[in-house]
C-alpha positions as CSV (number, residue, x, y, z in Angstrom):
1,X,0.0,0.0,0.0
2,X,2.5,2.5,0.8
3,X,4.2,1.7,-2.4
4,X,1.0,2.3,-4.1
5,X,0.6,5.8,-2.3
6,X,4.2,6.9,-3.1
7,X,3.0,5.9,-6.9
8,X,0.3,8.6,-6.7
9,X,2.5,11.3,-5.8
10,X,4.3,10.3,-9.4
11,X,7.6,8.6,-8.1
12,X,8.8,4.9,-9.5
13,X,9.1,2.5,-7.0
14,X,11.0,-0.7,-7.0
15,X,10.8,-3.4,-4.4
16,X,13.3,-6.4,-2.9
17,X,12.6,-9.9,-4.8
18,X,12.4,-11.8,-1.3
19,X,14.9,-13.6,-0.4
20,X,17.0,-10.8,-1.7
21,X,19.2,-9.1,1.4
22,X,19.0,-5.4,1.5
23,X,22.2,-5.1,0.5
24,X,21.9,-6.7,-3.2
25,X,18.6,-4.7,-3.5
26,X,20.3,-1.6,-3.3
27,X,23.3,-2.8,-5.9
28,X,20.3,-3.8,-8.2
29,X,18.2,-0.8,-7.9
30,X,20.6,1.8,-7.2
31,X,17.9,4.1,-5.6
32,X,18.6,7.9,-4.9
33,X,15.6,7.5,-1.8
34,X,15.4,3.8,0.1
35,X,12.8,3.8,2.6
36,X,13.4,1.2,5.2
37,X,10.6,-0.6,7.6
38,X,11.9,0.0,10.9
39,X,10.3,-3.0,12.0
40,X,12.9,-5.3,10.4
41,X,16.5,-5.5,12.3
42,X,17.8,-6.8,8.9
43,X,17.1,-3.8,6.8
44,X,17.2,-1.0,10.0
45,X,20.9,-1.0,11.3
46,X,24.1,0.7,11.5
47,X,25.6,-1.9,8.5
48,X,22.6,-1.1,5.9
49,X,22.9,3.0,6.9
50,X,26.3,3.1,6.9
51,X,26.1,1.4,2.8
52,X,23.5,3.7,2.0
53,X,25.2,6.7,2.8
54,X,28.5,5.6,0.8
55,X,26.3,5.2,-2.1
56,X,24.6,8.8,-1.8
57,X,21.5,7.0,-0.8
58,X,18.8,8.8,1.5
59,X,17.3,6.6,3.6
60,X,13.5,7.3,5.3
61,X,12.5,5.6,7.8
62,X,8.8,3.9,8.4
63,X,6.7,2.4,10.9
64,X,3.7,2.1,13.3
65,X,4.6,5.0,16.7
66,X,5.8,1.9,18.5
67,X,8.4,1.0,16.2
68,X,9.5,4.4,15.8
69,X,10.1,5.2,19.3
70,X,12.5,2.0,19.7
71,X,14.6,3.5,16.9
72,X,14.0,7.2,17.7
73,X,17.5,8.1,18.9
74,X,19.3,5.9,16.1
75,X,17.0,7.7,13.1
76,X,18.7,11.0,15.1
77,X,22.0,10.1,15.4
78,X,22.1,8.9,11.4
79,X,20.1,12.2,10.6
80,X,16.9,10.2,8.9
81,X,13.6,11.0,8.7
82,X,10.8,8.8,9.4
83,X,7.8,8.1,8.8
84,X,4.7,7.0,11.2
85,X,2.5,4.7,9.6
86,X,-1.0,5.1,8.3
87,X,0.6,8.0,6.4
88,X,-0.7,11.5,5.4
89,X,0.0,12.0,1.4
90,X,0.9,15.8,2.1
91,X,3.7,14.6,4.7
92,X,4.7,11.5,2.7
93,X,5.4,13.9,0.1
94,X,7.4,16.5,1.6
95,X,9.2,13.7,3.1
96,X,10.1,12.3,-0.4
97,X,11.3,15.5,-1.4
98,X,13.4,16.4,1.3
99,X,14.9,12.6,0.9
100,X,15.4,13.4,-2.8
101,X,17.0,16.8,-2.2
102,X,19.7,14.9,0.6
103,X,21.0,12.7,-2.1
104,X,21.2,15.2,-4.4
C-alpha cells in the first residue's frame, strides 16, 4: 500500500525480490531514496545505513509509533527521517522531497 501511495505522488518505486538481502537490493536498484521498515532488524541498522550513505542513498524511515520510538535516537543520530505509519499523502510527500534533495 504505501508503495502504491508513493505511486500517486508520481515517483517509480522498485521493491526487494524476497529472499533478496537489502544489501543486493540496493546494488540492483541503485535508488537515490530507500525507505526502510523500521520494524525489520535486517534492513534497520548501522551496516545497511552506513552502505546507503557511501552510495549517496537517502534513507526514510517507516513504521507504526511503536516502532519508531524503539529506533527514535538511532534515526537522530544517522540524521533520517521517518515516517509513522498510516501515512498522510501531504507529509509523505514532503518527506520524499526532502529525501530526494539529501541525495542530491
Amino acid at each position: 500500500l504505501l508503495g502504491a501511495l508513493i505511486e500517486t505522488l508520481g515517483y517509480t518505486i522498485r521493491f526487494a525480490q524476497p529472499p533478496e538481502a537489502v544489501e543486493q537490493t540496493i546494488r540492483r536498484v541503485r535508488p537515490k531514496v530507500c525507505l526502510v521498515d523500521c520494524d525489520d532488524p535486517a534492513c534497520c541498522n548501522d551496516e545497511v545505513l552506513g552502505r546507503a550513505a557511501m552510495r549517496s542513498i537517502s534513507v526514510v524511515i517507516f513504521g507504526t509509533q511503536k516502532a519508531l520510538e524503539r529506533v527514535r535516537a538511532f534515526a537522530a543520530q544517522h540524521e533520517i527521517d521517518t515516517l509513522l505509519v498510516p501515512l498522510d499523502v501531504e507529509v509523505l510527500g514532503d518527506t520524499l522531497r526532502r529525501a530526494l534533495t539529501k541525495a542530491g
